[in-house]
Steps between C-alpha positions, in 0.01 A plus 500: 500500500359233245192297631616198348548242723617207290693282648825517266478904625495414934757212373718798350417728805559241735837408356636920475393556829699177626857565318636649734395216809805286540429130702596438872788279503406151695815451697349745772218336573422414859550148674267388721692456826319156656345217264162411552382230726332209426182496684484264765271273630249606831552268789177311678485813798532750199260318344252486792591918598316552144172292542292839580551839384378631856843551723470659824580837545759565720396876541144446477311835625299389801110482458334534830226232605215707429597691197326511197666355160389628154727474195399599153654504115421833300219454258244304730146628522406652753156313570695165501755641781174599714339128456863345609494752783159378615606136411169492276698307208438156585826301639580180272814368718615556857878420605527484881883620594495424871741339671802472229806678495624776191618259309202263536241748415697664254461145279165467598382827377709441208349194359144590644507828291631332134191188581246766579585717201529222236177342666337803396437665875448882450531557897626324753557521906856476672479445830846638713366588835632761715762355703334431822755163520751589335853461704525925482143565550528646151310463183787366325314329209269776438833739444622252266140445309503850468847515325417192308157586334649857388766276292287252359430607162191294506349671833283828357390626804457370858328609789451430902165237537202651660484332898263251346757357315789540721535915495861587524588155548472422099461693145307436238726470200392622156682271222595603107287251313683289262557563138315281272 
């Protein structure tokens, strides 16, 4: 076999090894069976459904009152894990949840979480409660906050508040700083 690798000699190659290739014919090509629709425009309640990324859960596992909450992405060090355990990284911003419904909270926590990140806050307090008035004597919000902090992609890691700060009433939350 020759090592020449001109192009005039893979043009020649090329062409030898296609002569015998004959083209599809274009009267069996498939139809698409329904156009495509316009997109149409959101109505006001639409509109509204989409203010915060946090939805309830319909199916949300149930967190007991007392139990401890601790979340983490892969690739955190260890030692800063332990000091958000502890809650010895200081807390720049608390958000106080009780009292309001899902859907309240779920807007609350979403706006507090983008203000505290793009002011900068590195860890911040989230204060659910654990159900003690709730209408079935549930922690409802703390299931939810648990769903909700594991989706946010700007949560890194969150963990149940030692009782000085509200124990297993409210997590410290760990936030990705922002990219400059």
């Amino acid at each position: 076999m020759s090592k020449d690798k001109s192009p005039e000699n893979e043009e020649n190659l090329f062409r030898r090894m296609m002569s015998d290739v004959k083209p599809i014919k274009a009267d069996k090509r498939v139809q698409p069976e329904k156009a495509r629709l316009s997109p149409r425009r959101r109505t006001q309640s639409e509109e509204a459904d989409t203010n915060s990324s946090f939805v309830e859960f319909e199916h949300a596992d149930y967190v007991a009152p007392e139990e401890t909450l601790f979340f983490a992405r892969t690739g955190l060090q260890h030692k800063i894990l332990k000091q958000l355990k502890r809650g010895d990284i200081p807390i720049e911003a608390r958000l106080d949840l009780h009292g309001q419904i899902i859907e309240e909270a779920g807007q609350s926590l979403d706006q507090f979480l983008e203000e505290a990140q793009a002011a900068g806050c590195r860890c911040v307090i989230v204060i659910h409660g654990k159900g003690h008035r709730s209408l079935e004597g549930k922690p409802v919000l703390k299931s939810q906050i648990n769903h909700w902090l594991r989706d946010c992609p700007i949560v890194l890691a969150f963990s149940s508040a030692q009782p000085r700060d509200g124990g297993t009433g409210a997590v410290y939350v760990l936030l990705k700083k922002i990219a400059q």
